[in-house]
One Martini backbone bead per residue (centre of mass of N, CA, C, O) as a GRO file, in nm:
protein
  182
    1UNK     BB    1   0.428  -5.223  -8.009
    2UNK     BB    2   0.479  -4.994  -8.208
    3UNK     BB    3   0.276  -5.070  -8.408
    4UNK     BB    4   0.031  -5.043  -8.264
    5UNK     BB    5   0.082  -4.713  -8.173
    6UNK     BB    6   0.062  -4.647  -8.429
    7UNK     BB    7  -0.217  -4.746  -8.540
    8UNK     BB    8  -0.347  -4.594  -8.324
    9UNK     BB    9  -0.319  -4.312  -8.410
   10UNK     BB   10  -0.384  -4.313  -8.714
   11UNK     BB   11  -0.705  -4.366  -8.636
   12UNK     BB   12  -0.742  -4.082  -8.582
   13UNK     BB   13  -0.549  -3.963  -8.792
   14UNK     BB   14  -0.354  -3.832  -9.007
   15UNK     BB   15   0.051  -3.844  -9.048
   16UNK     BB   16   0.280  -3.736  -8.991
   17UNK     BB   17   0.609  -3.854  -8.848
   18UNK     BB   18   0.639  -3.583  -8.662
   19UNK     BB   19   0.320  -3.563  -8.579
   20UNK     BB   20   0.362  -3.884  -8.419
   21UNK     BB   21   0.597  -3.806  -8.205
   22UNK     BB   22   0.426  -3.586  -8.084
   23UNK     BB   23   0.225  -3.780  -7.976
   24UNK     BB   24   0.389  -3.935  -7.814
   25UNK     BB   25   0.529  -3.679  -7.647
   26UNK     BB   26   0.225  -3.627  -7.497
   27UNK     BB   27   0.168  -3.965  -7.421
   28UNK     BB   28   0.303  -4.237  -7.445
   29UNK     BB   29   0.578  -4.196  -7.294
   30UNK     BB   30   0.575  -4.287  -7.026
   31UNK     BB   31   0.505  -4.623  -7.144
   32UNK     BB   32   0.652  -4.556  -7.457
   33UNK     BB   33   0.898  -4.517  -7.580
   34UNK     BB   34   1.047  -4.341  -7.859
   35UNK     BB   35   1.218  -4.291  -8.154
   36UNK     BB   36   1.245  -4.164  -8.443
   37UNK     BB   37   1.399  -4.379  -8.612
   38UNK     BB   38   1.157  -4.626  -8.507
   39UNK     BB   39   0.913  -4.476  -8.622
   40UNK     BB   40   1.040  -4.456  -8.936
   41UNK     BB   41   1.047  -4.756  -8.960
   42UNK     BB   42   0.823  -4.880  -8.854
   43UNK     BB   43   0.634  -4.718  -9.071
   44UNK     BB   44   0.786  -4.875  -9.333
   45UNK     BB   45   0.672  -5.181  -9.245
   46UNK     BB   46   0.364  -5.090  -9.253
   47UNK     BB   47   0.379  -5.035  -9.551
   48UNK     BB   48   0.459  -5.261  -9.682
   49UNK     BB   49   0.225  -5.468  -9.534
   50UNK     BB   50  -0.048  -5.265  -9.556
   51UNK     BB   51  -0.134  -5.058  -9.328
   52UNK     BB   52  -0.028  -4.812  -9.493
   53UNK     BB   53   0.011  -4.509  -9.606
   54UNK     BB   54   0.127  -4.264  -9.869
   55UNK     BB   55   0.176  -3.884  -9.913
   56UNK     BB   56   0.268  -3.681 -10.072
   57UNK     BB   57   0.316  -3.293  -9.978
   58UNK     BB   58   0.347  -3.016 -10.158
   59UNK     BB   59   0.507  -2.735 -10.058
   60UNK     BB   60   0.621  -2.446 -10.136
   61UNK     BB   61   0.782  -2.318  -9.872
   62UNK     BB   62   0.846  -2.613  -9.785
   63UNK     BB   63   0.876  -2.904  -9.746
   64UNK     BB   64   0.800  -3.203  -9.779
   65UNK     BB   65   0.543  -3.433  -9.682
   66UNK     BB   66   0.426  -3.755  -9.522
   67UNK     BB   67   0.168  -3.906  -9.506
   68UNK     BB   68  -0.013  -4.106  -9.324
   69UNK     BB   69  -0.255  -4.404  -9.373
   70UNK     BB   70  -0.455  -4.590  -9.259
   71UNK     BB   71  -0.582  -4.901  -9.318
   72UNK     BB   72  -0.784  -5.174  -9.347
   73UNK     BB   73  -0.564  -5.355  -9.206
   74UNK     BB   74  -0.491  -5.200  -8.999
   75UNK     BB   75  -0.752  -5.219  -8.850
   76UNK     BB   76  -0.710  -5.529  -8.829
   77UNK     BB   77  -0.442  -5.522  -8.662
   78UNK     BB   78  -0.585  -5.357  -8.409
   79UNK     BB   79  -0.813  -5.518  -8.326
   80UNK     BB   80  -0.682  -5.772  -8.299
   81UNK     BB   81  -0.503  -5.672  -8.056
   82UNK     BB   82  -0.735  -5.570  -7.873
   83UNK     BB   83  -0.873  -5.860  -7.838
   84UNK     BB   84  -0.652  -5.965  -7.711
   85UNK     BB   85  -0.580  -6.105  -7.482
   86UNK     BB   86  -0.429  -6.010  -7.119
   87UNK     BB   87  -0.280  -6.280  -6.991
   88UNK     BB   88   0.009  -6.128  -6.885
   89UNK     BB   89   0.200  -5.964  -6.711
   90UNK     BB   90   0.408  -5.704  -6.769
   91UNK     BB   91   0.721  -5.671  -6.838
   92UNK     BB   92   0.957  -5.464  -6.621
   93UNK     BB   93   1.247  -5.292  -6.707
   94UNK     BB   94   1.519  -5.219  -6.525
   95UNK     BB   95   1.817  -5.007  -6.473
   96UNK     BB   96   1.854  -4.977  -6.193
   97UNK     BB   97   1.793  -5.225  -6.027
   98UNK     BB   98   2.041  -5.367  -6.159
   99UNK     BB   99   2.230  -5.177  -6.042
  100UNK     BB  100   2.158  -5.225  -5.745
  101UNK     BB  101   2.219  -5.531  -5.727
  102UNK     BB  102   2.524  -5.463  -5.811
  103UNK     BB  103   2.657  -5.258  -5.596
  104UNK     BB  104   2.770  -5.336  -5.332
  105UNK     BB  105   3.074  -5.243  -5.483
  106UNK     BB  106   3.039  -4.968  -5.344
  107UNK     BB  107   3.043  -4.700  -5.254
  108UNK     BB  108   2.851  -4.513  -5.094
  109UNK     BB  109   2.876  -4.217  -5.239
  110UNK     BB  110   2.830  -4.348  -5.516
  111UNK     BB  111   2.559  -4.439  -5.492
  112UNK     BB  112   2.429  -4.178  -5.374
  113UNK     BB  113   2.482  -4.023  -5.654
  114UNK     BB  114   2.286  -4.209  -5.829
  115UNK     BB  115   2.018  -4.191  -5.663
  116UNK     BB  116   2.013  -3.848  -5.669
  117UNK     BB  117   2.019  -3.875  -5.989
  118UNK     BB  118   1.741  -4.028  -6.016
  119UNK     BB  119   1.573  -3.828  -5.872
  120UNK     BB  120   1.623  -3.605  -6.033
  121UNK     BB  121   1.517  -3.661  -6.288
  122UNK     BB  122   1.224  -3.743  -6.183
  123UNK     BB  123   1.133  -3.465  -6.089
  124UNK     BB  124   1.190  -3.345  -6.397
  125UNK     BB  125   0.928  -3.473  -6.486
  126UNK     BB  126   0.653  -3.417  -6.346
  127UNK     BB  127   0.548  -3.227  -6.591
  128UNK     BB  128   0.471  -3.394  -6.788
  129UNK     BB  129   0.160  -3.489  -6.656
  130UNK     BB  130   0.058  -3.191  -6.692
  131UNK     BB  131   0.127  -3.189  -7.028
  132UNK     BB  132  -0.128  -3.428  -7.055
  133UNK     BB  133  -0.337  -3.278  -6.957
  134UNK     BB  134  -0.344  -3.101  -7.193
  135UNK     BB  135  -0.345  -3.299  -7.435
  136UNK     BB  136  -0.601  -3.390  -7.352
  137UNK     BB  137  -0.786  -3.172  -7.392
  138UNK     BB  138  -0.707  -3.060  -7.673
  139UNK     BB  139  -0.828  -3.268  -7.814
  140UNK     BB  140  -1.112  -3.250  -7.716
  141UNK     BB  141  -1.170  -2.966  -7.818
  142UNK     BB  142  -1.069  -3.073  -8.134
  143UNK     BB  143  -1.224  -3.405  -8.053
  144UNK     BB  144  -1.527  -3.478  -7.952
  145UNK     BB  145  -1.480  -3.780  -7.992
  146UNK     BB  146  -1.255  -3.845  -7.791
  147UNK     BB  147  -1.364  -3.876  -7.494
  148UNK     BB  148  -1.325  -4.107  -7.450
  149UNK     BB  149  -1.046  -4.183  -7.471
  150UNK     BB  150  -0.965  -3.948  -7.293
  151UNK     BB  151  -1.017  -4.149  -7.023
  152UNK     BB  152  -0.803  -4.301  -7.080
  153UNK     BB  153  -0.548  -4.111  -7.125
  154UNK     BB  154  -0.584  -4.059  -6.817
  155UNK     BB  155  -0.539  -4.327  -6.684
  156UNK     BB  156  -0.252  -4.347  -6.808
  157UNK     BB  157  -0.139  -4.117  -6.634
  158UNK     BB  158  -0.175  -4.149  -6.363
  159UNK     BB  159  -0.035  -4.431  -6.352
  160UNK     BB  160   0.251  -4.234  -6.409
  161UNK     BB  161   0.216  -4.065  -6.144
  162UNK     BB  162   0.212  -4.291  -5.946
  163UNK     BB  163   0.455  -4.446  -5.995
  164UNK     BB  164   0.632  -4.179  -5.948
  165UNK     BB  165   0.586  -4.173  -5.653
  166UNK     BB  166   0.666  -4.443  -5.559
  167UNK     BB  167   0.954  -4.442  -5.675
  168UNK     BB  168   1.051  -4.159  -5.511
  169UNK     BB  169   0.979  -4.351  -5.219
  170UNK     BB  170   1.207  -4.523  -5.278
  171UNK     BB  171   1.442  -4.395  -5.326
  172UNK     BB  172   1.422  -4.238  -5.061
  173UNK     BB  173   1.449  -4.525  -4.860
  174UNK     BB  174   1.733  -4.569  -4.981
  175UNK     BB  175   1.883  -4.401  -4.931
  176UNK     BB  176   1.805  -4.355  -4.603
  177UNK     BB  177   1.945  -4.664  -4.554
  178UNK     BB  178   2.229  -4.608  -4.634
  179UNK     BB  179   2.276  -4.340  -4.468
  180UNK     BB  180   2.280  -4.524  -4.255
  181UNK     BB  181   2.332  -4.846  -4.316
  182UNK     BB  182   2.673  -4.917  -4.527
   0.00000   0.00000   0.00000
């Protein structure tokens, strides 16, 4: 899925691999994190493939930098995965859950500990989806070709705010639950 993520930026224009991480850690993180080192590697397997190319660029002052640029393969194999029918509801894995499903042999409060700690973590991250909210305004201000898109790039954020809200309402049920009666 990241090959396909990766070129699906870069049609967008042209970026440094620096460039590509800040683009997914404002858009796509919420729901496709991404590590630096599995961008750049690989952006390097698809350039092998030959969907995009990289020219380095000198600058004086700074180290050089390699910008990437999709190529017409890239975009014929970007086009081929959107075309593709989604016939088969996505897969979710959840290391809660299975932490959960195996926990009864915890005592109450070590098991209220760890989830009161990914509460707490969830919260923080809540901010994340007004950051997307930024981020999504300022590309369309920036590149008013982008406003599908960006409608597009909403309507995916908004979804990772629903569910992180469901998710919240599960969490408080689950303590809840436990602090009643375990």
């Amino acid at each position: 899925m990241l090959k396909n993520i990766l070129l699906g930026i870069l049609n967008y224009s042209p970026m440094t691999g620096y460039d590509v991480k800040q683009f997914i850690d404002g858009s796509t993180s919420h729901f496709w994190y991404a590590q630096t080192s599995q961008i750049y590697r690989t952006l390097d397997q698809l350039e092998e493939a030959g969907c995009l190319t990289s020219v380095i660029e000198h600058q004086d002052t700074k180290p050089s930098k390699r910008i990437y640029h999709i190529t017409d393969k890239g975009r014929e194999t970007l086009s081929a995965w959107l075309h593709n029918p989604l016939d088969r509801i996505p897969s979710a894995k959840n290391e809660l859950l299975v932490f959960l499903f195996f926990a009864g042999q915890l005592d109450k409060d070590t098991l209220l500990d760890q989830l009161r700690l990914q509460r707490k973590l969830y919260l923080e991250k809540q901010g994340d989806y007004d950051a997307a909210t930024g981020f999504i305004e300022e590309a369309v201000k920036e590149q008013p070709q982008l406003a599908r898109d960006a409608r597009l790039w909403e309507a995916t954020r908004r979804f990772g705010q629903i569910s992180r809200q469901a998710y919240m309402q599960w969490l408080d049920e689950t303590i809840a639950m436990i602090e009643e009666d375990f």
